[in-house]
C-alpha positions in Angstrom: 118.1 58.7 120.9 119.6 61.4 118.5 123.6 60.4 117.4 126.2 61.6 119.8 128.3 63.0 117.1 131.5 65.5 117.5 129.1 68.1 116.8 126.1 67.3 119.4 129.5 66.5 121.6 130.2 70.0 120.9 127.1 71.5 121.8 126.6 69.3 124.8 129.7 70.6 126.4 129.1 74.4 126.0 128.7 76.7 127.8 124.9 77.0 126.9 124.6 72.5 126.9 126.0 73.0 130.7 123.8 75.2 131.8 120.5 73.5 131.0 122.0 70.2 132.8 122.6 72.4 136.0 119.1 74.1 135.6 116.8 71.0 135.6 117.1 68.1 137.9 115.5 65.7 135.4 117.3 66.9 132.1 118.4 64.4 130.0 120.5 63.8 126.7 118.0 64.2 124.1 115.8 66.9 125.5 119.1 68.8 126.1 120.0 68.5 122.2 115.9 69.3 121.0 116.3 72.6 123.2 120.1 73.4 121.8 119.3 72.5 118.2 116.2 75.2 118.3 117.9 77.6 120.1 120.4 77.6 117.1 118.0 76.9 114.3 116.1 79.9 116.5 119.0 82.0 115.7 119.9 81.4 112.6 116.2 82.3 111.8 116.8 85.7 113.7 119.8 86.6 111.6 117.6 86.0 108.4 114.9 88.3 110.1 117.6 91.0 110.8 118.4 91.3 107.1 114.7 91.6 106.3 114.3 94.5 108.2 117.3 96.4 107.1 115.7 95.4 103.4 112.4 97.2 104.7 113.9 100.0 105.6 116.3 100.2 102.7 113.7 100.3 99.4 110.8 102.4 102.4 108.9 99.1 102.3 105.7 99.1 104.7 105.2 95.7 106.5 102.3 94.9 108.8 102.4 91.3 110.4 99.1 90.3 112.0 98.9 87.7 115.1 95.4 86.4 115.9 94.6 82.8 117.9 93.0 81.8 120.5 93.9 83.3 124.0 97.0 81.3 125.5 97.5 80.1 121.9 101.7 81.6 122.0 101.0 85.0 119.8 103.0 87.5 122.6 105.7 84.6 122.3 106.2 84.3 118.9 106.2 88.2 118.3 109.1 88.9 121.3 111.4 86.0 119.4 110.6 87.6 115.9 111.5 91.0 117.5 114.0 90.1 119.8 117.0 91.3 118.0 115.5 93.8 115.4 116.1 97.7 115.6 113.4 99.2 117.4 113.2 102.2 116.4 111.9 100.6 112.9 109.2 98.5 114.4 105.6 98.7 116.7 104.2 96.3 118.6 100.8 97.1 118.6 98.5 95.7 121.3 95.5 98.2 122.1 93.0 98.3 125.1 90.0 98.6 125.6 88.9 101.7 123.5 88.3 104.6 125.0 84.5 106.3 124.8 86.4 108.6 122.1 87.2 105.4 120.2 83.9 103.8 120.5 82.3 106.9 118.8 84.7 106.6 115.8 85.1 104.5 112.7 86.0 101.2 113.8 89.2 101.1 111.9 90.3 104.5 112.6 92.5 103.6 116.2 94.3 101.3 113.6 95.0 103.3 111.0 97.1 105.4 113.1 99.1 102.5 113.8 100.1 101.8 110.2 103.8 101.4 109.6 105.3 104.2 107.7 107.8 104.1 105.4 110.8 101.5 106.2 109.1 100.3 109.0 107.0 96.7 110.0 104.2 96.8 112.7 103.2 93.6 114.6 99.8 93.8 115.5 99.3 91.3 118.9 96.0 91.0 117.6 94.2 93.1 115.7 91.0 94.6 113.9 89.7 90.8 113.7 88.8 91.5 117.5 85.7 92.5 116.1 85.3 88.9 114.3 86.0 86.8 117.2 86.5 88.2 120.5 83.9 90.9 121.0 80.6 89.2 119.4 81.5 85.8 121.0 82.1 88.5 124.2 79.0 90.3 123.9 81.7 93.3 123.3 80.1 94.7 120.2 76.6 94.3 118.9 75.4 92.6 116.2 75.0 94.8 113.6 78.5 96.3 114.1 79.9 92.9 113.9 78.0 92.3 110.7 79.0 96.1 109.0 82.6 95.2 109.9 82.5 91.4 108.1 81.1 93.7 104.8 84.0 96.2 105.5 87.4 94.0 106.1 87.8 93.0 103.0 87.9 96.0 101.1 89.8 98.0 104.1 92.4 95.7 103.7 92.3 96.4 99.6 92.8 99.7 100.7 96.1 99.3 102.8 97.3 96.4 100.7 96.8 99.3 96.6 98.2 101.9 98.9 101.6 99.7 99.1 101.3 98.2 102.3 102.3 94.5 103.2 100.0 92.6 105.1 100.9 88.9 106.3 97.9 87.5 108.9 98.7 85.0 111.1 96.1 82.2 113.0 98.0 80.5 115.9 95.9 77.3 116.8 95.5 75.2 119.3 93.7 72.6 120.7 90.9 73.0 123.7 93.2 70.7 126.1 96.1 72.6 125.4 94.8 76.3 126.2 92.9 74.6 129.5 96.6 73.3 130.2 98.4 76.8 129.6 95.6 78.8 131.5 96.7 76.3 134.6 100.1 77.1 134.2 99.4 80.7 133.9 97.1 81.2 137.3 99.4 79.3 139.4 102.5 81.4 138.3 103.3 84.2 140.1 104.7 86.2 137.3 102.1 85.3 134.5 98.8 85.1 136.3 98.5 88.8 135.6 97.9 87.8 132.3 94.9 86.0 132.8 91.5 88.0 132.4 87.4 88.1 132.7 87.6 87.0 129.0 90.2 84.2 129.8 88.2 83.2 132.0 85.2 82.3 129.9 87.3 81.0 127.3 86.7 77.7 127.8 82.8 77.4 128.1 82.6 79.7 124.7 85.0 77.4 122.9 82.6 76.5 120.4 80.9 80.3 120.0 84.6 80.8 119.5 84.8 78.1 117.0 81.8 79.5 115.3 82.5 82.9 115.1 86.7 82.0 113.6 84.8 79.7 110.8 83.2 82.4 109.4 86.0 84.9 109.5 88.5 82.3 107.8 85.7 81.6 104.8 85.0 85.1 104.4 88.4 86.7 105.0 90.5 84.3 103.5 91.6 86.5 100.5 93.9 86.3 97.3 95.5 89.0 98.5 95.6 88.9 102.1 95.0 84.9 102.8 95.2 83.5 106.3 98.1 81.5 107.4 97.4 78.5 110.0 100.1 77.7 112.8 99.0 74.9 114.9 100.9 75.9 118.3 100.4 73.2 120.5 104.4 72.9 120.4 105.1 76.4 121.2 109.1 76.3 120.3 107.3 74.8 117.0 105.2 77.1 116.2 107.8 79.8 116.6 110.0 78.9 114.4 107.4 77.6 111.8 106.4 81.4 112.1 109.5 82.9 111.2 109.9 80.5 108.1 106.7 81.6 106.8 107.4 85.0 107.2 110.9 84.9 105.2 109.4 83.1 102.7 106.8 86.1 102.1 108.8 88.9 102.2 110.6 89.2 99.2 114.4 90.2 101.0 117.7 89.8 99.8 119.0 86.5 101.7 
């Protein structure tokens, strides 16, 4: 059991410490100081993140943050407590649909070109082109050549973006097969998240190892010098969170 100091006294007895005691029957001591002692690490984090922004916008930096995973792995999470108290007028969260018969007759990349950030600005992409590595083959979503043309094209697209003076950072949130079964469980018997959970949730499971397959091959061959992939493992998603935003500040070259 974690020291009841003056401070954790402190904590314990605010107005924040108070509340979680009156919103869960079987809170206790420790697991009320885990959740207080992120919430404020959580914050301090956010503050850091704050500065970074008002550095991207100051020297017209052009940030893109990339969030891939599993489904259920925590990526929609991580991105609203990375967001949570930036300006939003200098941010996007991108997270595209389906593409429309338009977009299907285009260059793959095109629909995300035109969400590139522009000067001073960072887009969050809640998942991204690598759709095409994971989710659609393993889906049936694309066909095999296009898969294959786009594994020969990533690389160099992402030379492109990165020589024109863009930022990318990509992010892999990971988890384990127990813990997505568990979170797809929680999510279909909530009534305000099992709108969340689709055809391709659905089949998650049984493709697990197509899945597996397929996310191999994309970290070997898209694993770059200049734009490597970062691993969180996010079976702890209050972990995971804040291991994100750590990674992420040490990246970004700001004035903290």
């Amino acid at each position: 059991m974690e020291e009841l100091t003056p401070r954790n006294l402190k904590r314990l007895n605010s107005k924040r410490g108070l509340q979680l005691f009156l919103s869960e029957d079987d809170m206790t001591i420790p697991k009320a100081l885990r959740i207080l002692n992120h919430e404020s690490k959580l914050e301090r984090l956010q503050e850091e993140l704050i500065k970074l922004q008002q550095w991207v916008e100051a020297e017209g930096e052009k940030l893109v943050v990339i969030f891939e995973g599993r489904d259920a792995a925590g990526k929609g999470g991580a991105i609203r407590r990375i967001t949570q108290h930036l300006n939003p007028r200098e941010l996007n969260v991108v997270a595209l649909s389906k593409p429309t018969d338009e977009e299907k007759s285009q260059w793959y990349f095109q629909r995300y070109i035109k969400n590139l950030p522009r000067n001073g600005q960072i887009t969050f992409f809640d998942r991204s082109w690598y759709n095409r590595a994971v989710v659609e083959p393993v889906n049936g979503f694309c066909t095999q050549k296009e898969y294959e043309v786009f594994m020969n094209q990533v690389n160099q697209f992402e030379k492109m973006i990165i020589d024109s003076g863009i930022r990318v950072v990509k992010f892999y949130f990971s988890i384990s097969k127990d813990e997505q079964s568990r979170r797809f469980e929680d999510i279909k018997s909530s009534p305000v998240k099992k709108w969340k959970f689709s055809k391709v949730d659905e089949s998650a499971l049984e493709l697990w190892d197509d899945y597996t397959s397929y996310k191999a091959r994309m970290f070997e061959e898209t694993d770059t010098e200049i734009a490597p992939w970062i691993i969180i493992r996010a079976n702890r998603k209050s972990r995971a969170r804040v291991e994100v935003i750590e990674k992420l500040l040490e990246l970004i070259p700001y004035n903290n």
